[in-house]
C-alpha positions in Angstrom: 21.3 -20.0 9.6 21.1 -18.5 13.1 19.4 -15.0 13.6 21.8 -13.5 15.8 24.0 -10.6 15.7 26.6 -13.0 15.5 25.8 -13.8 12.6 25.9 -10.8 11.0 29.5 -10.3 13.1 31.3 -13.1 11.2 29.4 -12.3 8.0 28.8 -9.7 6.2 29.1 -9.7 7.4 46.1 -28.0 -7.0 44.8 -27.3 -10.9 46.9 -25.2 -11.6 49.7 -24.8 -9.4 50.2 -28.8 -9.8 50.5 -27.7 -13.1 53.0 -24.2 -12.5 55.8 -23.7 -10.8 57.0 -20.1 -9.0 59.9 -19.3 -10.4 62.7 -18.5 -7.8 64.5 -15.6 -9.5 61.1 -13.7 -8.0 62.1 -9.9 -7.7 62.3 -9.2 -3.7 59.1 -8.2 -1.8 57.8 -4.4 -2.3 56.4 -2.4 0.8 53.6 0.2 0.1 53.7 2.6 3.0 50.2 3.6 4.0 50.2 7.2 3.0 48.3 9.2 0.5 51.3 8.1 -2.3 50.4 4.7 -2.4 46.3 4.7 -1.1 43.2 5.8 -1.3 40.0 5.5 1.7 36.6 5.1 0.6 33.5 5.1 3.2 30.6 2.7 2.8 28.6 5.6 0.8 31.3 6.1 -1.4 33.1 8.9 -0.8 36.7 9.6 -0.2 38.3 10.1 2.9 41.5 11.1 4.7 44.1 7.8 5.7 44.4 7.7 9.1 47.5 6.1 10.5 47.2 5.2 14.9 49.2 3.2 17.0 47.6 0.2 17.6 49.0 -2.7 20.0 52.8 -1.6 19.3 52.5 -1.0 15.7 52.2 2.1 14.0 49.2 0.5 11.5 46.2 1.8 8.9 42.8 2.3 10.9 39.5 1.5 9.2 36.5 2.1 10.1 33.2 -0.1 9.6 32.4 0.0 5.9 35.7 1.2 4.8 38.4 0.5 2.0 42.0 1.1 1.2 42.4 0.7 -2.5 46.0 0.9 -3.6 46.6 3.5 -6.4 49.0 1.8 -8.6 50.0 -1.5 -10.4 48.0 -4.3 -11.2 48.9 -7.7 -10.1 48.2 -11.1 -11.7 50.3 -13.7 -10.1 52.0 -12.5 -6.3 52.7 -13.2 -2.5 51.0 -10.6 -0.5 52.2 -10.4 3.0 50.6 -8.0 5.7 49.5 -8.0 9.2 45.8 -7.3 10.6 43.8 -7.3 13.4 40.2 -7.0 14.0 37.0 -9.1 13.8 36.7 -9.4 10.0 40.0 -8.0 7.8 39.1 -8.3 4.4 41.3 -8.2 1.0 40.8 -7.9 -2.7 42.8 -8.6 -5.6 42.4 -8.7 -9.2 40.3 -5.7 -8.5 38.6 -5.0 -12.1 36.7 -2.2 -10.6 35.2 -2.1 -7.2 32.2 -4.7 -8.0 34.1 -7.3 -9.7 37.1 -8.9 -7.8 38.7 -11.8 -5.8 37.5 -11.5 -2.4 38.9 -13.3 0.7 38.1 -12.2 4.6 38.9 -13.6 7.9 36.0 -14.6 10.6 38.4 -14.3 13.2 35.5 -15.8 15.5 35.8 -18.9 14.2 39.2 -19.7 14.8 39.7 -23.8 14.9 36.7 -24.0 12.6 35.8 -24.8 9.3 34.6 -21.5 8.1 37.2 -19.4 9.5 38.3 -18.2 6.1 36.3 -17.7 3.3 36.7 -16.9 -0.3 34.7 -15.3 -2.1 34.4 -14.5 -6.3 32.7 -10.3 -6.7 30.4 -10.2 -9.4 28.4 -7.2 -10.1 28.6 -6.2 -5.7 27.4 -9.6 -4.7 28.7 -11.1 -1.4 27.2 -15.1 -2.4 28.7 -16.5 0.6 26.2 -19.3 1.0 26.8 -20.1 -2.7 30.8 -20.5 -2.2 31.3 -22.9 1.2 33.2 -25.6 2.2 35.1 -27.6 2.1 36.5 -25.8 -1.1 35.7 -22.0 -0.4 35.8 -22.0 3.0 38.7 -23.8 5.4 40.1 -24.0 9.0 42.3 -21.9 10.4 44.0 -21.0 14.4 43.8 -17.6 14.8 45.7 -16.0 17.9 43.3 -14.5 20.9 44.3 -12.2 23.7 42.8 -13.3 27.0 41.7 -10.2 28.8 39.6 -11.6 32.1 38.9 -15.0 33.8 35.9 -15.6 35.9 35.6 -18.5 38.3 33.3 -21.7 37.2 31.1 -20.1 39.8 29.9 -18.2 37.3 28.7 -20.8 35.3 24.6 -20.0 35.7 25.5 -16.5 34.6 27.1 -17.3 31.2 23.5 -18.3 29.8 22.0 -17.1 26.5 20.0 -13.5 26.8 20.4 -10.2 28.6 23.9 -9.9 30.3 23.0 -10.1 34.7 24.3 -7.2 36.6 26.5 -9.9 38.4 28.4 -11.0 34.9 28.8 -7.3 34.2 30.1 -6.2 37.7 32.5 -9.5 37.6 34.3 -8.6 34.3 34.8 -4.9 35.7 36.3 -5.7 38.2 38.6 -7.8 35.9 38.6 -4.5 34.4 36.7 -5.0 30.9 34.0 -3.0 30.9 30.2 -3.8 29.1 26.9 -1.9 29.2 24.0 -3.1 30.7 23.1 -3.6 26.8 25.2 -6.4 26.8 24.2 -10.0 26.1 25.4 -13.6 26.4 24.8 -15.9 23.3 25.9 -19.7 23.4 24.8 -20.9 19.8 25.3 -24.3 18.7 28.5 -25.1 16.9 30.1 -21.3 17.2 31.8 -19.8 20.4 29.5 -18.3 22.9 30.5 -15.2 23.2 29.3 -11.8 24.9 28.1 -8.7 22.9 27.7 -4.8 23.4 25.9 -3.1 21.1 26.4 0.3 22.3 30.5 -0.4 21.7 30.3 -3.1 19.3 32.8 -4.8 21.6 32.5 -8.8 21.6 34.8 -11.4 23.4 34.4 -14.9 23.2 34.4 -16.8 26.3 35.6 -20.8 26.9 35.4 -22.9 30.2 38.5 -24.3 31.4 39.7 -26.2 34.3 40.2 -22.9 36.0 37.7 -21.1 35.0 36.0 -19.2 32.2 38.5 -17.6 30.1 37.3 -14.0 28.2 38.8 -13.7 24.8 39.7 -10.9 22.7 40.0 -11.8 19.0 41.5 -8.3 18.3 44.7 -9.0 18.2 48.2 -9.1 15.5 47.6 -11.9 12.6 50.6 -12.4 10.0 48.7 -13.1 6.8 50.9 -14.4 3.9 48.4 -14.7 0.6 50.1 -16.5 -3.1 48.3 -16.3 -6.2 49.3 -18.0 -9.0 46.7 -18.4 -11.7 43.7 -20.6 -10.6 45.1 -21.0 -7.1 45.4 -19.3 -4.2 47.4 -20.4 -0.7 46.8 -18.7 3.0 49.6 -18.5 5.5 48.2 -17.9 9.2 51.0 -17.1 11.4 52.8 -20.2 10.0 54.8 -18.6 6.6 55.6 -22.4 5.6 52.7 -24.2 5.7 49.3 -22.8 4.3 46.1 -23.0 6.6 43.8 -22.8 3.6 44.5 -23.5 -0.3 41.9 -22.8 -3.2 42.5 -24.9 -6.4 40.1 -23.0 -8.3 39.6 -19.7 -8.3 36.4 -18.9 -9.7 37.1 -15.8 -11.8 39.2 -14.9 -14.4 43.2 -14.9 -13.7 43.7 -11.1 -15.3 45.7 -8.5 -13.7 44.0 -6.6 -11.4 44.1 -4.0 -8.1 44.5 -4.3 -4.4 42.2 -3.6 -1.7 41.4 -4.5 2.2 38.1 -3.9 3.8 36.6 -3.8 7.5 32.9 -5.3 7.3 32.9 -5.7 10.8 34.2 -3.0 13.4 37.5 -1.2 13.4 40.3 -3.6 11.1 44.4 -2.5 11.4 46.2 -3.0 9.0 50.9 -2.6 8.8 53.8 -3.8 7.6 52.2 -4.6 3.9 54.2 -5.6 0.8 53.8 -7.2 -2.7 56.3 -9.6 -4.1 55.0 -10.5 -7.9 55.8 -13.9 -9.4 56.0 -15.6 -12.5 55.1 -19.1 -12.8 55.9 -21.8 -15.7 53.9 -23.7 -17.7 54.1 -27.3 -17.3 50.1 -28.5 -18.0 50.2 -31.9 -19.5 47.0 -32.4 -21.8 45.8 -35.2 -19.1 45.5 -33.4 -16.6 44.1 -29.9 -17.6 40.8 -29.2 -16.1 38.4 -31.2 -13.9 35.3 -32.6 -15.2 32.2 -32.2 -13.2 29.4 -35.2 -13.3 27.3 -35.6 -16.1 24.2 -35.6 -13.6 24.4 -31.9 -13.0 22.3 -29.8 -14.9 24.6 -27.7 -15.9 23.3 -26.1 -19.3 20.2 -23.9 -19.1 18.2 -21.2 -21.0 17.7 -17.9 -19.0 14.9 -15.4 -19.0 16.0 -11.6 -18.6 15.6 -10.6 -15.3 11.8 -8.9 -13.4 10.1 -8.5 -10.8 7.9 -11.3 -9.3 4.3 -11.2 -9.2 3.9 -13.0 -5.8 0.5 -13.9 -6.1 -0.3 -14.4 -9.8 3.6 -16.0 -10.7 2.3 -18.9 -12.5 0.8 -16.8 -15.0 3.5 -14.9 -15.4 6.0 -17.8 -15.9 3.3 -18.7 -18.3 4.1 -15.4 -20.4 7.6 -15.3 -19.9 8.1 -18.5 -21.6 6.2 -17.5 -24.5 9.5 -15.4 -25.1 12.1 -17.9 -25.1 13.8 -16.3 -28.3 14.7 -13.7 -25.6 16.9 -16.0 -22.9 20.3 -16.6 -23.1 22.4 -19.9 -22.4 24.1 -20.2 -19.1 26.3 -22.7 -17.9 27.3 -23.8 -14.7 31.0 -23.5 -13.3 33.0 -26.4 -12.7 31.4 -27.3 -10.0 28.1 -27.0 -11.1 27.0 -24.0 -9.3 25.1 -21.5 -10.9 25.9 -18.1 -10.1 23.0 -15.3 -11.3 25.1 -12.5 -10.2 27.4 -13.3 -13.0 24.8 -12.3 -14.9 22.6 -9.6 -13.4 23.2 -7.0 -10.7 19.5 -6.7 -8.9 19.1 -8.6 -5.8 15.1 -7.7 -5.5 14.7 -9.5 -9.0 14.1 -13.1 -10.0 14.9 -14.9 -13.7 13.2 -17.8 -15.6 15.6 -20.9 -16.3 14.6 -23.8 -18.2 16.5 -27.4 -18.8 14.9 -29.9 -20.8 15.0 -33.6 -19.7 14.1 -35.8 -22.8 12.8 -39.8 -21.4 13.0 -42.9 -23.2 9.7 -43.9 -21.3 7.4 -42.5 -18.5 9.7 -42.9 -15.6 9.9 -41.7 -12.0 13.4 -39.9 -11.2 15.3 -37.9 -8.3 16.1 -34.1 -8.3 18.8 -33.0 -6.1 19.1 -29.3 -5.7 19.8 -26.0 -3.3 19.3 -22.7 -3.8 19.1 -18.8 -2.6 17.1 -16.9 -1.7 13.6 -18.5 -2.9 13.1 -20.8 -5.6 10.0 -22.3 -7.1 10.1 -25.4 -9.3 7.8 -26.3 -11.9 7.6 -29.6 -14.5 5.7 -29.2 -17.3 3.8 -26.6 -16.0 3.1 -28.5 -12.4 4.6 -26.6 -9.5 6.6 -29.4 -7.6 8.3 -26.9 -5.0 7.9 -23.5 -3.5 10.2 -22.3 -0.4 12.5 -19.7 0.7 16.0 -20.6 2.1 15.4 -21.2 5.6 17.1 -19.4 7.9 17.0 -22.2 11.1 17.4 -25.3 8.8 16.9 -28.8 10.8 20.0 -30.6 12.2 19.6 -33.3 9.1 19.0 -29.9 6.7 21.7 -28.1 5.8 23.9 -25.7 7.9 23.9 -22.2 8.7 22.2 -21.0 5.3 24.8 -22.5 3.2 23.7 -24.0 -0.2 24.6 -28.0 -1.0 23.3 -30.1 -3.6 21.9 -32.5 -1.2 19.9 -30.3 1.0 16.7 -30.7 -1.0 15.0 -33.7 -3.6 11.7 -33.6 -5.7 10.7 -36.6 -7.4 10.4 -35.7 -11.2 7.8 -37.9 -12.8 8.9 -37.6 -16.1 6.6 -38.2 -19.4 8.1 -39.9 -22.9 10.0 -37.5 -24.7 10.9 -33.6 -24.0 9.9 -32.5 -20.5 10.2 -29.1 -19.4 12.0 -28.1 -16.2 11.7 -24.4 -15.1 13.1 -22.6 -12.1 11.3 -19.1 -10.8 14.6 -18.0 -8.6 14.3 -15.0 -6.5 17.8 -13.2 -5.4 18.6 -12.5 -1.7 16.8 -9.0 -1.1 17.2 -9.1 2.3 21.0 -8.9 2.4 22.0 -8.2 -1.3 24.3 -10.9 -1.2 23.4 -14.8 -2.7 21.6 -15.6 -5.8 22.0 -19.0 -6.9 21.9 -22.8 -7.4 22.7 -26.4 -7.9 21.0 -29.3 -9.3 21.8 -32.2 -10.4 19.4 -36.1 -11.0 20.1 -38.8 -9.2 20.0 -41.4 -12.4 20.0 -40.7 -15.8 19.5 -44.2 -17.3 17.1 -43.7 -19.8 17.0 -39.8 -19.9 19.2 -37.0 -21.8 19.6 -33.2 -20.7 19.5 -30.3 -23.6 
């Protein structure tokens, strides 16, 4: 992951619809004015506050701040086409709302337009944000977002564009294009994301690209037509183009129950107009073959899980030692169809850290691979010998992950496994630096020979 504020800018900052079809006697599409009738504001602390309604790039549109939400009063919505327009550097919008830690999530990192990770979705469980837990390719997909180019600068200006403090001569040049930065400002050019140039005292960023005639300074702020259908497990996003989806989800990973509507700005000021609702019903055509997807019996994907505590940091093995003398006291957890374990399904306390065990039973002392990932710090022990202790690093090497994000492949241990019943225990910590990602995934390379229970 790269520690910049870029970073925390963009951040935080098929099954089933093979199987249903939308029913084209759909009632017509249902605008909700923004106005007190229809919603509600809430600031980041949690208190109400007044809808405010500007006009904003030639539409008359719903202003929030940093840290606020618009939560529509009435009606709760199961399958639906939502369609809206927005404009800022990460719109946000909930559905299925069961309250306002449990929902649907999906936002736009309208920085990484043309990327992989320009739209992310997200399943709420108990407040957590597990965006490395969810990635892509099947929680996070491509999309071209529009820009507004508001300055060029001649290639002469090349040695300026360099990571670090903005140079007075890159800050007089854009003013006299007439965009205007502190002397605050500075220039980042990370691998793999759009360089870009940040004030801190505005929170104004533009993205800037070389071209043949120069460097062109882009304003991401700008009108997006969003078009979002839900129907059961899956979800399609329109971007601009209303006929053909930028990004599709086959499996949405919470419950498909009615629920509210919501949009958020993580990341400076979002606008919002022109929203409507249009709910759908679907029919039921699942044939018995082809109901559900079956995940590969090398995941470990049944384990026993300790109630939750907080970690002695220098005496852990000890404690591991006592907590598993109070197994009667963990519950079962499986892993989701992909074989991700989720905590935060579970528990709510990000400063925490659980107990799981799997048992691995051998037909013969035998040697075997562990494939695994994990946030935010995980320590593995087998049959009481600690095999791995590391945090999630935040500046993984280029053959090491990317950006944070957790993959089964990103880490091995070589279990050397006894005859018979051997122990497997996990000491996971939760992300208390940003609240947002406990987890994992683990799955062996080879099971000949071996059984998991």
């Amino acid at each position: 992951m790269k520690k910049s504020i870029f970073t925390f800018i963009i951040l935080a900052l098929g099954i089933v619809m093979a199987s249903c079809q939308e029913n084209k006697n759909n009632d017509s599409a249902k605008a909700y004015a923004f106005n007190d009738e229809h919603w509600q504001i809430e600031n980041t602390d949690g208190s109400s506050d007044s809808i405010t309604i500007v006009p904003y790039q030639g539409r008359q549109s719903l202003a929030l701040n940093p840290g606020q939400k618009a939560y529509l009063k009435s009606g709760t919505f199961k399958n639906f086409i939502l369609e809206f327009y927005c404009n800022g550097q990460t719109p946000g919008l909930g559905f299925r709302v069961h309250d306002k830690k449990n929902y649907d999530y999906l936002y736009l990192r309208t920085f990484m337009s043309g990327k992989r990770d320009a739209i992310q979705y997200l399943p709420i469980h108990n407040g957590s944000l597990p965006w490395q837990l969810y990635n892509y390719p099947l929680y996070e997909g491509n999309a071209t977002y529009p820009r507004r180019e508001v300055a060029t600068l001649p290639l002469s200006m090349e040695k300026e564009l360099v990571g670090g403090k903005a140079s007075d001569d890159l800050l007089t040049a854009l003013k006299k294009a007439g965009v205007l930065f502190s002397e605050e400002s500075f220039v980042d050019v990370p691998d793999g994301s759009p360089a870009y140039i940040y004030d801190p005292q505005s929170a104004n960023a533009l993205i800037f690209e070389k071209g043949g005639e120069g460097f062109a300074f882009l304003d991401v702020r700008t009108w997006i037509r969003i078009k979002v259908a839900v129907m059961e497990e899956k979800m399609s996003v329109y971007v601009d183009d209303m006929e053909t989806p930028s990004f599709v989800v086959e499996n949405l990973k919470r419950d498909p129950q009615a629920g509210g509507i919501s949009l958020y700005s993580d990341f400076g000021n979002v606008y919002y107009s022109n929203f409507s609702i249009t709910e759908t019903k679907v029919q039921n055509t699942i044939s018995p073959e082809n109901n559900g997807k079956h995940i590969s019996p090398n995941y470990l994907t049944e384990w026993r899980m300790s109630e939750m505590f907080i970690k002695d940091s220098v005496n852990f093995g000890q404690q591991v030692d006592s907590i598993l003398k109070q197994r009667e006291r963990f519950k079962t957890v499986e892993a989701d169809m992909d074989g991700l374990i989720n905590i935060s399904r579970f528990y709510d306390d990000m400063d925490k850290t659980v107990v799981l065990t799997s048992r691995i039973v051998a037909d013969a002392s035998k040697e075997v691979i562990l494939n695994f990932d994990y946030a935010d710090h995980l320590v593995i022990f087998l049959n009481s010998e600690i095999l791995f202790d590391e945090g999630m690093s935040f500046r993984p090497p280029p053959e090491k992950g990317t950006e944070g994000r957790v993959f089964v492949d990103d880490e091995q241990v070589t279990l050397k496994l006894s005859k018979g019943t051997n122990d497997l225990v996990f000491l996971l910590s939760g992300d208390n630096r940003q609240k947002f990602n406990w987890g994992y995934i683990a799955k062996l390379e080879d099971l000949s020979g071996i059984s998991l229970k």
